[in-house]
C-alpha positions as CSV (number, residue, x, y, z in Angstrom):
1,X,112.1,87.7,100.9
2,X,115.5,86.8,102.5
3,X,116.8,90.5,100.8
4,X,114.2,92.2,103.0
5,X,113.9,90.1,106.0
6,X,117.8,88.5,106.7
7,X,120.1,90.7,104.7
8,X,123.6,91.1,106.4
9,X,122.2,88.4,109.2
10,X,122.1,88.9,113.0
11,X,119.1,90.1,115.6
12,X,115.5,91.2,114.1
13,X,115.0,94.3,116.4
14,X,112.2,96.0,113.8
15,X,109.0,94.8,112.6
16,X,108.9,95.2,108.7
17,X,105.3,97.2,109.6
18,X,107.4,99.6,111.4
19,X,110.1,100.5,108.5
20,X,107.0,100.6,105.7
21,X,105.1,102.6,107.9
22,X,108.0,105.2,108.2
23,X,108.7,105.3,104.3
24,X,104.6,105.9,103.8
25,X,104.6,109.0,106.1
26,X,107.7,110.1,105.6
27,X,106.7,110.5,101.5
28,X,104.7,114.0,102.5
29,X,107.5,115.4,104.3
30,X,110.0,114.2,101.6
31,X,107.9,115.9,98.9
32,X,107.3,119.3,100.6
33,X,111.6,119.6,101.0
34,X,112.2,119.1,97.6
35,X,109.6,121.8,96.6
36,X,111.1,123.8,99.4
37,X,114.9,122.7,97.2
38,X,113.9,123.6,94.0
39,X,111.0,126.2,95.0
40,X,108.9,124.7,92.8
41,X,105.6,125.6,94.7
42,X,103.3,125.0,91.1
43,X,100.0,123.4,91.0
44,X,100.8,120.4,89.5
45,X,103.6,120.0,92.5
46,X,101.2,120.5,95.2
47,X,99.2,118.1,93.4
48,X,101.3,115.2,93.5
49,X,102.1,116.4,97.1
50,X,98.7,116.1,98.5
51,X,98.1,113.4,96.5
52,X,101.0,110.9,97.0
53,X,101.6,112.2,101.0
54,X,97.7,112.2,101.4
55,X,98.4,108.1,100.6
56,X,101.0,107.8,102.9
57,X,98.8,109.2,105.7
58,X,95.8,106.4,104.6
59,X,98.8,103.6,105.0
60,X,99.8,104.3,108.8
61,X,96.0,104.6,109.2
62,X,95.2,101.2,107.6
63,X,97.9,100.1,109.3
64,X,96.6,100.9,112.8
65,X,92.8,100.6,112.4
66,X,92.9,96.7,110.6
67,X,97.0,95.7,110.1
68,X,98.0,93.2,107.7
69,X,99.6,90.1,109.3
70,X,102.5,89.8,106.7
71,X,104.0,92.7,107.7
72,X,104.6,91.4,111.5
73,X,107.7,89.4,110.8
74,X,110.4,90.9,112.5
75,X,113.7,91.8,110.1
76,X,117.0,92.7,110.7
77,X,118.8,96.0,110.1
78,X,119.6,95.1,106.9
79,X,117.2,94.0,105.7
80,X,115.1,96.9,107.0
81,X,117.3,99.0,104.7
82,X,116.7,97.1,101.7
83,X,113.1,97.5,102.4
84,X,113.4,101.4,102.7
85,X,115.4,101.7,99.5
86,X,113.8,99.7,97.4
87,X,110.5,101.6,98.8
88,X,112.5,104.8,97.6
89,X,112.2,103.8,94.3
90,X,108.5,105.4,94.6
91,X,110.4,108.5,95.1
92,X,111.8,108.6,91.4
93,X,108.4,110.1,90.3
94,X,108.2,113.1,92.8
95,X,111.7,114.1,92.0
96,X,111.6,113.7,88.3
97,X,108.4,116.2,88.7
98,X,109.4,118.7,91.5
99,X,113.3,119.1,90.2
100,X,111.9,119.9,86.8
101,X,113.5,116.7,84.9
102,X,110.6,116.2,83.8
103,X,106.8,118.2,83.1
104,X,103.9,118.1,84.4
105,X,101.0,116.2,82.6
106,X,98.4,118.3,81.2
107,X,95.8,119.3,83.3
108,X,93.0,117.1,81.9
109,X,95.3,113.7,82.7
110,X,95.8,115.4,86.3
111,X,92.4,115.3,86.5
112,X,92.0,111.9,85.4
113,X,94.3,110.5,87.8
114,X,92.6,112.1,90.6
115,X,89.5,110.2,89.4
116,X,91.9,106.6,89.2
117,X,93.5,108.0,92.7
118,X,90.2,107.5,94.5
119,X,89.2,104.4,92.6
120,X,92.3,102.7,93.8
121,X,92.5,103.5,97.0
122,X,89.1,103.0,98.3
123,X,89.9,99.4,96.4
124,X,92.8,99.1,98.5
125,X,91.2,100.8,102.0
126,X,88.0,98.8,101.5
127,X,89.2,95.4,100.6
128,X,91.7,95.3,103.1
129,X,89.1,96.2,105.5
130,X,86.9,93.7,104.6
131,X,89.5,91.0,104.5
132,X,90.7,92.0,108.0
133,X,87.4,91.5,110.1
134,X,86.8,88.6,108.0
135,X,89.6,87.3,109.2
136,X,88.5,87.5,112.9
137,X,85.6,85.4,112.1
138,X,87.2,82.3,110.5
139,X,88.6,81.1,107.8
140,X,86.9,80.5,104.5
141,X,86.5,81.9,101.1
142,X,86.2,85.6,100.6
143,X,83.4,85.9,97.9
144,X,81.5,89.1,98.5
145,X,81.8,92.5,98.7
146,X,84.9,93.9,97.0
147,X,86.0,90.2,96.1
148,X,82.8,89.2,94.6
149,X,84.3,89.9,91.2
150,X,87.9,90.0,91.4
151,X,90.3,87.6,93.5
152,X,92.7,90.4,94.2
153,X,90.7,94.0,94.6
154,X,93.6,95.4,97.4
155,X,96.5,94.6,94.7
156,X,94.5,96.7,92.2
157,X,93.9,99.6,94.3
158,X,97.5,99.7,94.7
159,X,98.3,99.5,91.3
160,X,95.4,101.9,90.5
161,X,96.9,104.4,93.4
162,X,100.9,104.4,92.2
163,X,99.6,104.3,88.3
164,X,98.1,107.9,89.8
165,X,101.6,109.3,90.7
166,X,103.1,108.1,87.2
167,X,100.2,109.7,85.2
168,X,101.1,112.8,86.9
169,X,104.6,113.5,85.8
170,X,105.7,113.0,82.2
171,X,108.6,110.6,82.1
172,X,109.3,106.7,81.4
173,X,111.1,105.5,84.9
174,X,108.2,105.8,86.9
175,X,106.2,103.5,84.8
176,X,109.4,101.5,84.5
177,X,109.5,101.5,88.5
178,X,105.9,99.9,88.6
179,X,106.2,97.6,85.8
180,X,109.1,95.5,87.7
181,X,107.6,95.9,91.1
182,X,104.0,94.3,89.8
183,X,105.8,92.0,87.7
184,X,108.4,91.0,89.7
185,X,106.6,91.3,93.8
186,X,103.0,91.5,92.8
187,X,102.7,88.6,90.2
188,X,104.0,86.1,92.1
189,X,102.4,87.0,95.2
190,X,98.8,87.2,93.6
191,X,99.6,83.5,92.1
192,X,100.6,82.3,95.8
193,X,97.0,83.4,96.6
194,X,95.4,81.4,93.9
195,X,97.2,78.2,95.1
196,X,96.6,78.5,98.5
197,X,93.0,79.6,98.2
198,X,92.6,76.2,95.6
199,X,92.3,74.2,98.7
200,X,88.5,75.2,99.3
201,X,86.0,73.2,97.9
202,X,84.4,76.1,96.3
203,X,87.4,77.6,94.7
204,X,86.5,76.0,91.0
205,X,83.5,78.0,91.0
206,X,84.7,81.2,92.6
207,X,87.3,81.2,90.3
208,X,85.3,81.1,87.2
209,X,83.2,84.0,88.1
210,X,85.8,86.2,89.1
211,X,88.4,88.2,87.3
212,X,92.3,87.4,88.8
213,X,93.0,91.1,89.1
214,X,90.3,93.0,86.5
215,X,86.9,92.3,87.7
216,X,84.6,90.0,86.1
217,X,81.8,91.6,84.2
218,X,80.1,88.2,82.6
219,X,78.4,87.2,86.1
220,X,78.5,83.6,84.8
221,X,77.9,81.4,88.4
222,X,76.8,84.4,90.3
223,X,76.2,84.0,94.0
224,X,72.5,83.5,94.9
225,X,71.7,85.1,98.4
226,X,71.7,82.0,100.4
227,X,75.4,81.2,99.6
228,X,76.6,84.6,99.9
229,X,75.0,84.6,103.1
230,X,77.4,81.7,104.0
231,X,80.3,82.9,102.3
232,X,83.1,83.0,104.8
233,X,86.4,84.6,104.9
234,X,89.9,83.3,103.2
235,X,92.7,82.8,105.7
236,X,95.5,84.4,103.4
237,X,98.3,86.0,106.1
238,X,100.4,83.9,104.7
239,X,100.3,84.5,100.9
240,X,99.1,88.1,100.9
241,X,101.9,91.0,101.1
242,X,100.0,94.1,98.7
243,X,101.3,97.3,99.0
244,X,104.1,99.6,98.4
């Protein structure tokens, strides 16, 4: 946190929203010069390029239509830097593919990960969405709709989304990129969730019937109408931070 918020010290001119916003849309751009570099203008190129820049797009969108409080703080230079290079880590995968360091994955994968592409980020779009206008109403527990069966559906679709561009290009570092960022940002962050959201009364039984990241398929202590009907919204800002 201080790495990305206080490196190198002095004034906080940028919102953090501002620098991820820039690395999101500037991944469509940065994956059409290095086809235009290595004039590698193949299907499976223009695939990852629609794919990983159409995401980028989606981000500033989401970002606009229903932001995410966490990414308001304002951050020094520095540590707006650290934040766009260790985004750039992302950028392994598309240059691994494009340069021709590594293949392609055969077609039948590529179509698979098309299929866990828009999983993930209607996962990621939807729950955010839902999270944000909860938020307007109140605080609370979120227990329906995309959280009905799993406490973190936005940090799935992410995972679900950058699993996509890893599946599409047939190398190691990619999936070596997203094990440390989920084990090493993600984990932790999910777990500072869970404790905050164990100060509701009913988090015991929320918790039992819901999955931590995979969603719950046993049901056990389902919802009857009348409590989801009063199911309100989790006030998170402070423990939530998804998506790279």
């Amino acid at each position: 946190m201080h790495l990305t918020r206080d490196f190198l010290g002095g004034p906080r001119p940028l919102k953090q929203s501002w620098v991820i916003d820039a690395h999101k849309g500037l991944t469509g751009p940065f994956v059409a010069l290095l086809m235009l570099a290595y004039s590698n203008g193949s299907p499976a190129a223009w695939l990852y390029l629609a794919l990983h820049g159409g995401y980028g797009l989606a981000w500033v969108a989401k970002d606009r239509l229903f932001p995410d409080r966490a990414w308001r703080a304002r951050v020094t230079l520095g540590g707006a830097l650290v934040t766009f290079v260790g985004l750039s880590l992302y950028w392994a995968a598309p240059f691994l593919l494009v340069s021709g360091a590594a293949g392609a994955t055969p077609v039948p994968v590529r179509a698979a990960a098309v299929v866990v592409f828009t999983v993930g980020l209607v996962l990621m779009l939807g729950a955010d969405a839902q999270k944000h206008a909860a938020l307007r109403r109140g605080a609370g527990l979120i227990q329906t709709g995309f959280f009905r069966r799993t406490r973190h559906p936005n940090y799935l679709g992410e995972m679900l989304v950058y699993a996509t561009f890893a599946l599409l290009v047939e190398h190691w570092l990619p999936w070596a990129i997203l094990a440390a960022v989920w084990l090493v940002l993600f984990l932790p962050r999910m777990l500072a969730i869970d404790a905050s959201l164990a100060r509701y009364p009913d988090w015991a039984a929320y918790r039992a019937r819901t999955g931590f990241l995979l969603p719950s398929l046993s049901g056990r202590g389902e919802l009857n109408r009348g409590d989801e009907e009063r199911a309100q919204p989790d006030s998170r800002a402070d423990a939530t931070a998804p998506e790279n």
